[in-house]
C-alpha positions as a Markdown table, in Angstrom:
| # | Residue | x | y | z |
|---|---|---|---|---|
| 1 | Unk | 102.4 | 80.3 | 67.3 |
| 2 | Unk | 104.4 | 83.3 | 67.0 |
| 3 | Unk | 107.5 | 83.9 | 69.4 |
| 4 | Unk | 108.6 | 87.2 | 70.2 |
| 5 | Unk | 112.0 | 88.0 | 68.4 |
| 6 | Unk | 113.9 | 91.4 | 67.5 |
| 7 | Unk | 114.4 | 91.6 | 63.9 |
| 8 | Unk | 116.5 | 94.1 | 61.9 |
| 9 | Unk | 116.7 | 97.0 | 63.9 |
| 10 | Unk | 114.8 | 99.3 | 66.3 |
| 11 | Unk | 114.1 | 100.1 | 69.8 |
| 12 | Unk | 111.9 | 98.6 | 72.7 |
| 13 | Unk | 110.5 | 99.0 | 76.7 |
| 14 | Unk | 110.5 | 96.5 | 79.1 |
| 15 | Unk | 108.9 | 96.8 | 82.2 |
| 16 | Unk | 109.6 | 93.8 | 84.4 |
| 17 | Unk | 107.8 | 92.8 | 87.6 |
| 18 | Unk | 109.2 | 91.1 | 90.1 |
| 19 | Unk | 107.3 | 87.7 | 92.3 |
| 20 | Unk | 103.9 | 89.0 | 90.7 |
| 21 | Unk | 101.0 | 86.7 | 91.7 |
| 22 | Unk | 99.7 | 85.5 | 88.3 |
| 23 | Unk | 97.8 | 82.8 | 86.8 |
| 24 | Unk | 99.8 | 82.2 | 83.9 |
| 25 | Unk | 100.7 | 78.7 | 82.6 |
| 26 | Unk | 103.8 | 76.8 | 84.4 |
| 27 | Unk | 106.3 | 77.2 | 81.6 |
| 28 | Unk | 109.0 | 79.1 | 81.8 |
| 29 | Unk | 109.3 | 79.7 | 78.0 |
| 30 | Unk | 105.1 | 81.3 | 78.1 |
| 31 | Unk | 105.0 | 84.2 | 76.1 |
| 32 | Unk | 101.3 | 85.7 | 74.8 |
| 33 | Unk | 101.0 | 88.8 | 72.4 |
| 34 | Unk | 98.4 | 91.3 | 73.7 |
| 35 | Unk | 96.1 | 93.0 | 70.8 |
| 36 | Unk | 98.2 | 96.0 | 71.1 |
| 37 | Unk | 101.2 | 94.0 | 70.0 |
| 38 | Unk | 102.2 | 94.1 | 73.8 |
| 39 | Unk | 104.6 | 90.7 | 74.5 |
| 40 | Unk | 103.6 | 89.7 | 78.0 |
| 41 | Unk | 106.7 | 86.1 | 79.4 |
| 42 | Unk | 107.5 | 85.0 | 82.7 |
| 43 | Unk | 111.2 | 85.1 | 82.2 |
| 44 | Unk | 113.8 | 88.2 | 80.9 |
| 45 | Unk | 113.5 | 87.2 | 77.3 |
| 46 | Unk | 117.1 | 89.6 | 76.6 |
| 47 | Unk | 120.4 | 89.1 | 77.5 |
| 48 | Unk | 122.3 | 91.1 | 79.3 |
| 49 | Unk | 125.8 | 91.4 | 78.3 |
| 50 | Unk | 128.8 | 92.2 | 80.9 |
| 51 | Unk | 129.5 | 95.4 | 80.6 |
| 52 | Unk | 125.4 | 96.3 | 81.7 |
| 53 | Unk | 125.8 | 93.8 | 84.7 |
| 54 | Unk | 128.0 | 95.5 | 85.8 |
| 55 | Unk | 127.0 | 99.2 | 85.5 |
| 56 | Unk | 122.7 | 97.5 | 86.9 |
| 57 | Unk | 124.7 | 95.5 | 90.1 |
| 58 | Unk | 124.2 | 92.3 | 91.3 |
| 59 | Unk | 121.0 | 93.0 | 93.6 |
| 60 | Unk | 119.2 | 94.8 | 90.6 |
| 61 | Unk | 120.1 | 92.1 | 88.4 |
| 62 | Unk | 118.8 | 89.2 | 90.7 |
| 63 | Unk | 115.4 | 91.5 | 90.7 |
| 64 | Unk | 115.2 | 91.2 | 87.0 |
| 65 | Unk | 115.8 | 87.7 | 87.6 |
| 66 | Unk | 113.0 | 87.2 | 89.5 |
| 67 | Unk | 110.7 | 89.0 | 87.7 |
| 68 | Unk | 107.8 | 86.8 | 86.3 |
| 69 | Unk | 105.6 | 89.1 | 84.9 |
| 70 | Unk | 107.6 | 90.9 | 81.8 |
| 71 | Unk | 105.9 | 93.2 | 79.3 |
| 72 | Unk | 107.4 | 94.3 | 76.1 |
| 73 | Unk | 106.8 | 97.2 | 73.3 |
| 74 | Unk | 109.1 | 97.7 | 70.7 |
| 75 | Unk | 109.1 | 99.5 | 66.9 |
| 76 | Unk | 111.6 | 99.9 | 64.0 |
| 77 | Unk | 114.1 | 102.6 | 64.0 |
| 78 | Unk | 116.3 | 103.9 | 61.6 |
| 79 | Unk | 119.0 | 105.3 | 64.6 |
| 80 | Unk | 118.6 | 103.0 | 67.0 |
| 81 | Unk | 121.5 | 103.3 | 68.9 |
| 82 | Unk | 120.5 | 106.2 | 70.2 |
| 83 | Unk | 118.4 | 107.1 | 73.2 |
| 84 | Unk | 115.4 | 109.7 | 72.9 |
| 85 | Unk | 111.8 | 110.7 | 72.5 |
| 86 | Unk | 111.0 | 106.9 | 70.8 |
| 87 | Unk | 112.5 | 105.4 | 73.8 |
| 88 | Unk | 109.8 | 107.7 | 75.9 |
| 89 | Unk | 107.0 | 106.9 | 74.1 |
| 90 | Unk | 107.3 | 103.3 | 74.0 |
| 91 | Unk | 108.2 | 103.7 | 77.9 |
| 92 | Unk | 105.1 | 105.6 | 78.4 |
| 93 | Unk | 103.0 | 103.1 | 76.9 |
| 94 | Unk | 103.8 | 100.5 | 79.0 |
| 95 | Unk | 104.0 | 102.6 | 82.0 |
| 96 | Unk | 100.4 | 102.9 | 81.2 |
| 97 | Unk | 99.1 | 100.2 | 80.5 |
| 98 | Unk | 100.7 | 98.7 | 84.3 |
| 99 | Unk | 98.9 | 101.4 | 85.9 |
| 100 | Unk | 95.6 | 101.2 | 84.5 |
| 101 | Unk | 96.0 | 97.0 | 85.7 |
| 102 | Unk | 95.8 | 98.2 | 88.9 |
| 103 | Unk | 91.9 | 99.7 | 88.4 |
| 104 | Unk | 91.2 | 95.8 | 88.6 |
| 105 | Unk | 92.7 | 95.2 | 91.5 |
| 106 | Unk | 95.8 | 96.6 | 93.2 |
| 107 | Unk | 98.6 | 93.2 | 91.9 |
| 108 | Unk | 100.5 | 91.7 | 94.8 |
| 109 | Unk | 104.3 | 91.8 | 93.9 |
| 110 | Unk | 107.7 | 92.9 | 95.3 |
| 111 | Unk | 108.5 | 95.8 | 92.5 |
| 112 | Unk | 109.0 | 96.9 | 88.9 |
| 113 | Unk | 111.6 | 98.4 | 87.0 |
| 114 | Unk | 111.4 | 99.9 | 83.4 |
| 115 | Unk | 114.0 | 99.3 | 80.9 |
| 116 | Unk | 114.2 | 100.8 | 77.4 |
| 117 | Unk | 117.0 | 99.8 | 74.8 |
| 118 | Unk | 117.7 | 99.0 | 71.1 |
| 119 | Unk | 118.5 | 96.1 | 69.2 |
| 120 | Unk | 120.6 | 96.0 | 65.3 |
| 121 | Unk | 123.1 | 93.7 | 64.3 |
| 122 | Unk | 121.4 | 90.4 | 65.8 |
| 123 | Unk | 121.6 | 91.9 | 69.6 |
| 124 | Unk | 119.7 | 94.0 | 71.4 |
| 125 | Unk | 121.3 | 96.5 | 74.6 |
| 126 | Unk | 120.3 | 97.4 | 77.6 |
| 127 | Unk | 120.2 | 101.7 | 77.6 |
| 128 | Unk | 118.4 | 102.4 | 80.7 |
| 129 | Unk | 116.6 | 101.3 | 83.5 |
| 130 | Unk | 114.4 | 103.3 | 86.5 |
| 131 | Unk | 112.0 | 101.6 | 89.4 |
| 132 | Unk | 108.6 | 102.1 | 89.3 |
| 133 | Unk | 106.6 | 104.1 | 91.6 |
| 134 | Unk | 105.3 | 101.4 | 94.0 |
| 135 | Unk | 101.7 | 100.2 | 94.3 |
| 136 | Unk | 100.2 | 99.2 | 97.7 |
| 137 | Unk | 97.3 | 97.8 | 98.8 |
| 138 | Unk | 95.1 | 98.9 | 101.5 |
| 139 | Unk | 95.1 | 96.7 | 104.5 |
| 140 | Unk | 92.3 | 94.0 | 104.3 |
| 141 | Unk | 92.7 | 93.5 | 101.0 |
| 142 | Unk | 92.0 | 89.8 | 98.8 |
| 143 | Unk | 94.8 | 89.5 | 96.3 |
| 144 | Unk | 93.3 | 88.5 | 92.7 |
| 145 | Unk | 96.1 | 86.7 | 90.5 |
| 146 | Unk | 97.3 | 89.0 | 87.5 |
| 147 | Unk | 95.3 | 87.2 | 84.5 |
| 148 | Unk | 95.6 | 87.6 | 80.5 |
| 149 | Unk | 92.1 | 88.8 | 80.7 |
| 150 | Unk | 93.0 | 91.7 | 83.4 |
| 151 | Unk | 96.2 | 92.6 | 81.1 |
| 152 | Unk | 93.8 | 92.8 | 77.8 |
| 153 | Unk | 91.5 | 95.1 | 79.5 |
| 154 | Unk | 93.9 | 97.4 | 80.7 |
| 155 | Unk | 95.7 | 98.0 | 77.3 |
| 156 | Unk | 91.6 | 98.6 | 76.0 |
| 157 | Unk | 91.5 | 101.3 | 78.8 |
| 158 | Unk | 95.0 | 102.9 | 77.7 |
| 159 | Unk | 93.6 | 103.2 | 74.4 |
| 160 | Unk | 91.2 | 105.5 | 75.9 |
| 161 | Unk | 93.6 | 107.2 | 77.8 |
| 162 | Unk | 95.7 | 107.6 | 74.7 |
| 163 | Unk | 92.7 | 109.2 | 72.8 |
| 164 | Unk | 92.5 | 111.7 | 75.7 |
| 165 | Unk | 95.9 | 112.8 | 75.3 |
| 166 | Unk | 95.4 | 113.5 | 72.6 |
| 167 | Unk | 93.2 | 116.1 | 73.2 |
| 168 | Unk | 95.3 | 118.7 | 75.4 |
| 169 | Unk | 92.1 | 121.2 | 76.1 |
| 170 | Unk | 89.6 | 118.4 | 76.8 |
| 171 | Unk | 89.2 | 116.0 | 80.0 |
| 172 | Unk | 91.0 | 118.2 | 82.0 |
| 173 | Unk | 89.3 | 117.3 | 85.3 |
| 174 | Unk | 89.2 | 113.7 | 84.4 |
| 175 | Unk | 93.5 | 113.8 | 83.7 |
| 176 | Unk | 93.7 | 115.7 | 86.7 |
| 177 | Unk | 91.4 | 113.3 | 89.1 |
| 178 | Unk | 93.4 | 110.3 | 87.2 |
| 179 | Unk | 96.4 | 111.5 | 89.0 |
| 180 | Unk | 94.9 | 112.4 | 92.0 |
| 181 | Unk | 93.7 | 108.5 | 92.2 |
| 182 | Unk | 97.2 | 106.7 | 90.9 |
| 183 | Unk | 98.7 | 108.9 | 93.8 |
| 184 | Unk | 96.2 | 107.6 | 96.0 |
| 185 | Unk | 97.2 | 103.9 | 95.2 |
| 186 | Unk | 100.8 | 104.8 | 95.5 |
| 187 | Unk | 100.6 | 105.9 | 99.3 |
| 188 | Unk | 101.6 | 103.5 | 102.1 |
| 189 | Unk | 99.1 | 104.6 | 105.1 |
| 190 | Unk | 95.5 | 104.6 | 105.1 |
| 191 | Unk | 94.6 | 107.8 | 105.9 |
| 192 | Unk | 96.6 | 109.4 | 102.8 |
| 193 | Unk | 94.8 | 106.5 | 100.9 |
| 194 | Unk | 91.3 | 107.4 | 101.4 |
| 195 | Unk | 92.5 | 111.3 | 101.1 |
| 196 | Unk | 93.5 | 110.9 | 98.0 |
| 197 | Unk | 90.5 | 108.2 | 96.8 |
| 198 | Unk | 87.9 | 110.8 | 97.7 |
| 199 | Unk | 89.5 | 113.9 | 96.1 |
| 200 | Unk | 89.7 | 111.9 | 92.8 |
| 201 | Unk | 86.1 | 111.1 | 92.9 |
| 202 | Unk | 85.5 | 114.6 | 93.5 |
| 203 | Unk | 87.5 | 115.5 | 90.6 |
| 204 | Unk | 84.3 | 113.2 | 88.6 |
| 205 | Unk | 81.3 | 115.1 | 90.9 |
| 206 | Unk | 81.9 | 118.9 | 90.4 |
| 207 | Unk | 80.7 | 120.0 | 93.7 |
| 208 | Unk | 79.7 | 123.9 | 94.0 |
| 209 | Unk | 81.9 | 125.5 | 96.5 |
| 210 | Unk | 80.0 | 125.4 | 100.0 |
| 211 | Unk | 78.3 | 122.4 | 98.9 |
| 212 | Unk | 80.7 | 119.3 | 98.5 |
| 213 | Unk | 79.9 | 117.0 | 101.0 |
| 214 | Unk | 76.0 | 116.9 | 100.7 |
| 215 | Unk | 76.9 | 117.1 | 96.6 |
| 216 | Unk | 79.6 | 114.1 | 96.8 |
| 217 | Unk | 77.2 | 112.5 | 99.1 |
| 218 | Unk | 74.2 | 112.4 | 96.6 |
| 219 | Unk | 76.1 | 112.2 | 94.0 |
| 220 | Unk | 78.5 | 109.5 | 94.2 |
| 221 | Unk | 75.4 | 107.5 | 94.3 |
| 222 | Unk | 75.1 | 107.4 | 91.0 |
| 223 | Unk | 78.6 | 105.1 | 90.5 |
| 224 | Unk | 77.4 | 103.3 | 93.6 |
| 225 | Unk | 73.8 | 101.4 | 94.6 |
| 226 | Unk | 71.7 | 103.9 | 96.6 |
| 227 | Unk | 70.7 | 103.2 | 100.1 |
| 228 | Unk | 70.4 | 104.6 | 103.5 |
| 229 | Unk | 73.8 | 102.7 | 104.1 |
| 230 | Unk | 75.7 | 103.8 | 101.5 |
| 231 | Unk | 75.1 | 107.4 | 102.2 |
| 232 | Unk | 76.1 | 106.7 | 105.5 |
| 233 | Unk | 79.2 | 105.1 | 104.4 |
| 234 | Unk | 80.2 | 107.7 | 101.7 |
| 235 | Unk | 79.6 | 110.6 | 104.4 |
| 236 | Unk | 82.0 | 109.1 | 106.8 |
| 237 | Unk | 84.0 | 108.2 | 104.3 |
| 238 | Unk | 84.5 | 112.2 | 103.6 |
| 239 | Unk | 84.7 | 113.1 | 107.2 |
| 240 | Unk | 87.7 | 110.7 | 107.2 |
| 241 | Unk | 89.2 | 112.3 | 104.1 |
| 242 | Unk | 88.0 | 116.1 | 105.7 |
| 243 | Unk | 90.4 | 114.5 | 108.9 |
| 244 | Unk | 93.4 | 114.0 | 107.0 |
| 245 | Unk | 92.9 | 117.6 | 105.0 |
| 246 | Unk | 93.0 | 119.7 | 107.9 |
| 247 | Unk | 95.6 | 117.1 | 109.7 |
| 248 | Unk | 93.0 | 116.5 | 112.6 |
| 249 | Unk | 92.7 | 113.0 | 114.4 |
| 250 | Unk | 91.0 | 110.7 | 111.8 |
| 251 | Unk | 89.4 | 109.0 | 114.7 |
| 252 | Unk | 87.0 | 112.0 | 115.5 |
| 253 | Unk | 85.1 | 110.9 | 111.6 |
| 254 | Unk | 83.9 | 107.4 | 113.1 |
| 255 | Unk | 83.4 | 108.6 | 117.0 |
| 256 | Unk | 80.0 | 106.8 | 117.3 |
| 257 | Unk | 81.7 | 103.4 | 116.6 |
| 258 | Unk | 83.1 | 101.3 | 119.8 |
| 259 | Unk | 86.5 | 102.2 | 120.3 |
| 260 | Unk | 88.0 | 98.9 | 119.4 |
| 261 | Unk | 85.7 | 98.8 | 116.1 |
| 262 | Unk | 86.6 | 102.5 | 114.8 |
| 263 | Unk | 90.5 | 101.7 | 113.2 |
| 264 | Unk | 88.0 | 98.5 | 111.6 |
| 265 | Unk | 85.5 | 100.8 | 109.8 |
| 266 | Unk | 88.2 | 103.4 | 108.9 |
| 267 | Unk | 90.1 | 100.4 | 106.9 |
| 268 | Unk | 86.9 | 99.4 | 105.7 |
| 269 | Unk | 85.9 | 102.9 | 103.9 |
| 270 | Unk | 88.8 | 102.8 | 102.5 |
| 271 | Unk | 89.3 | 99.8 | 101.2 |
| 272 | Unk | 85.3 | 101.1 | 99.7 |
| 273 | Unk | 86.6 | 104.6 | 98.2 |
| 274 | Unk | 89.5 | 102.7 | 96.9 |
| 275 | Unk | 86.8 | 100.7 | 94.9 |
| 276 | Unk | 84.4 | 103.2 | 94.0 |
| 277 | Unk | 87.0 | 105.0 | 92.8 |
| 278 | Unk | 89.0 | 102.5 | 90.6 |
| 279 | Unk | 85.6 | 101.5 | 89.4 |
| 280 | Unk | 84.4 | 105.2 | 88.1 |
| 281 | Unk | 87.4 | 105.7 | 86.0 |
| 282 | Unk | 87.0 | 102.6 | 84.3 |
| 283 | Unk | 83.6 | 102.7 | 84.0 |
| 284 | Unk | 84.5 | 106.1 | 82.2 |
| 285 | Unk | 87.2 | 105.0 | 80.0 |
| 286 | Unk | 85.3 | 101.8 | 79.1 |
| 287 | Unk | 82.2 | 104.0 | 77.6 |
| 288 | Unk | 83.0 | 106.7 | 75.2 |
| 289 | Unk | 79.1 | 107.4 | 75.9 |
| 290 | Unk | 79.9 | 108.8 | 79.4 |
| 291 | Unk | 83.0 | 109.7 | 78.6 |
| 292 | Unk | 81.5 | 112.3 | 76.7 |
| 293 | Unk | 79.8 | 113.7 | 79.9 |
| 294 | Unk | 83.4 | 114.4 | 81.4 |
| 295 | Unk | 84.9 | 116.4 | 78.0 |
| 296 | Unk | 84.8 | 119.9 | 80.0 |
| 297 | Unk | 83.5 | 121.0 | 83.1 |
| 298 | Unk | 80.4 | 122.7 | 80.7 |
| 299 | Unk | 79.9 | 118.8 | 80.0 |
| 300 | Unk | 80.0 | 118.1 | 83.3 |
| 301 | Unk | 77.4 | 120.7 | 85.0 |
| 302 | Unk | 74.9 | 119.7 | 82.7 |
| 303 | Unk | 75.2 | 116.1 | 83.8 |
| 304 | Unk | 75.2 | 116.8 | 87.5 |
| 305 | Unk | 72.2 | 118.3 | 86.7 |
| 306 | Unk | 70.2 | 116.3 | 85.1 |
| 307 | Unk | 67.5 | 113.9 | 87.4 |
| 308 | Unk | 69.0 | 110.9 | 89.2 |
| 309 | Unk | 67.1 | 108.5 | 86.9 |
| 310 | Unk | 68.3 | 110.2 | 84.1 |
| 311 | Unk | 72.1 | 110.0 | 85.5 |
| 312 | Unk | 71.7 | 106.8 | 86.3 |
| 313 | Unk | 70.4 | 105.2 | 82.9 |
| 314 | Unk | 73.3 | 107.0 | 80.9 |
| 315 | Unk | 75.9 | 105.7 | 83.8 |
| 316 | Unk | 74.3 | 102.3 | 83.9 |
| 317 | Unk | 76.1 | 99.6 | 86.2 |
| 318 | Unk | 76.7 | 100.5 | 89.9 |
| 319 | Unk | 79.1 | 99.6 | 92.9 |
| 320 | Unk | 77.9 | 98.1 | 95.7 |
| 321 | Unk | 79.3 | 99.4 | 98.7 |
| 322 | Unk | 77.5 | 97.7 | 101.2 |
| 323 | Unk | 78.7 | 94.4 | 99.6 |
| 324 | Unk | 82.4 | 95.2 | 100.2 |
| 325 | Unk | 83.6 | 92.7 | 103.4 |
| 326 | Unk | 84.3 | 94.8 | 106.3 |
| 327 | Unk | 87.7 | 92.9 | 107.3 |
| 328 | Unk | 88.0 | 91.9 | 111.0 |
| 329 | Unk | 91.7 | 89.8 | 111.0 |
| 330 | Unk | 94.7 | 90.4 | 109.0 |
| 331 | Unk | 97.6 | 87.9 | 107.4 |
| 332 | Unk | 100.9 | 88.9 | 107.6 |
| 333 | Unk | 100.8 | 90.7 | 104.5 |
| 334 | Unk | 97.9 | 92.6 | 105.5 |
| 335 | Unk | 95.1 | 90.3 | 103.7 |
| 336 | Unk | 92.1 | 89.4 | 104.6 |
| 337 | Unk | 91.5 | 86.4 | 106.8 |
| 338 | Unk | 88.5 | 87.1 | 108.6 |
| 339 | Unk | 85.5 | 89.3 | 107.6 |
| 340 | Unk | 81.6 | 90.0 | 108.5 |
């Protein structure tokens, strides 16, 4: 089985997560090669001489420590000493690749920090290191262990992402609603959450100006299972976004709930947007046939307007919304311990 080593000389990222809950093997020494020539180990594979101990600290270097989910890129370089655009690209790729895991599943874990450095002469060096925006989950959530599987997929969805960039005129609406969404999984509270969850699906719907709540209403029913219920659960879902927008009470979208129920159901249609959301983008990365639909907003128009059973054959599988748990006790880490 091969090991991961660095050989002659070149440059590599590491991004390295900290208490991750994984379901790797119990082995300290476990290292897998993605198909993108990604190393995934459970343990800082580099060393990390005195001089960079000293300049990271002790509490950054007892995070590194800790870190049990590591993923490594690295190339060949003729200067690898020093630090530039290689060092980017290889960060980027990584950086990625963690973000599009989260479109499984939001990972439990404490933090992340990405590294970049070279290696020559039989060592390699530390050159920098940053901490990684922060992913949270919304409250009422059911943590799912970071697998090989989960990993595989999300480097087959930065290859899409990759062939997108590559393409500066094209997906602009899709790049933009990409962002929109990992900001939406990068805020703490709730309300910002589901703000930010329902703007990036609207970034996928195209809604005519005057027109976007019955539009985003009908039409996010084509990523999710239509029903009487999940149009009411997508409209609410926008009054609670609409709340947030013009900074009103977000308690005025879910009035017609008991009082005691209405912080419940605003956590719930969340935690749904939050799904229907991760799930369109991968949905669309996954298919390069519905991708196509989303190349410009020209692209776009004509699929909005096409028949719903027309839509909905070329879109294919669909969320369930009304199958999400509506969470009615919390952990201490804000899981799910009770639901109905």
């Amino acid at each position: 089985m091969a090991e991961l080593s660095f050989v002659g000389q070149g440059k590599f990222a590491l991004l390295s997560v900290e208490n991750v809950y994984t379901d790797f093997p119990d082995d300290q020494n476990y290292q897998h090669r993605l198909s993108d020539g990604t190393w995934i180990c459970v343990r800082l594979p580099v060393i990390i001489d005195t001089h960079w101990k000293e300049w990271i600290g002790t509490i950054r270097l007892e995070r590194l420590e800790n870190s049990n989910l590591i993923m490594i890129v690295s190339e060949g370089s003729a200067n690898p000493q020093v630090l530039d655009e290689h060092h980017k690209k290889l960060q980027k790729r990584l950086s990625q690749t963690f973000c599009l895991l989260q479109l499984s599943g939001v990972i439990e874990y404490e933090g992340a920090n990405l590294l970049c450095g070279s290696f020559f002469d039989g060592k390699s060096e530390i050159r920098q290191m940053s901490e990684f925006p922060f992913f949270y989950q919304t409250r009422g959530y059911s943590r799912t262990p970071v697998t090989i599987e989960r990993l595989e997929k999300a480097v087959q969805l930065r290859k899409s992402r990759d062939e997108m960039d590559s393409s500066p005129n094209d997906f602009k609406r899709l790049k933009w609603g990409w962002r929109v969404l990992m900001d939406g999984l990068q805020k703490e509270h709730s309300d910002e959450r589901i703000h930010q969850f329902v703007r990036s699906l609207e970034a996928l719907i195209l809604p005519e100006v005057g027109k976007t709540k019955r539009q985003f209403t009908h039409r996010c029913q084509t990523f999710a299972k239509a029903s009487t219920h999940t149009k009411q659960i997508i409209e609410e879902a926008f009054e609670l976004r609409s709340m947030t927008e013009h900074l009103n009470d977000w308690k005025e979208a879910v009035v017609s709930y008991p009082e005691h129920d209405r912080k419940m159901v605003a956590l719930h249609r969340t935690r749904q947007m939050e799904q229907l959301a991760t799930f369109a983008y991968s949905h669309i990365l996954e298919s390069c046939t519905i991708r196509k639909h989303f190349i410009t907003e020209m692209k776009q128009r004509e699929f909005w307007k096409l028949s719903d059973d027309a839509r909905r054959n070329i879109w294919g599988m669909q969320l369930d919304l009304t199958g999400i748990s509506n969470v009615r006790a919390f952990d201490s880490w804000g899981r799910a311990i009770s639901t109905s």
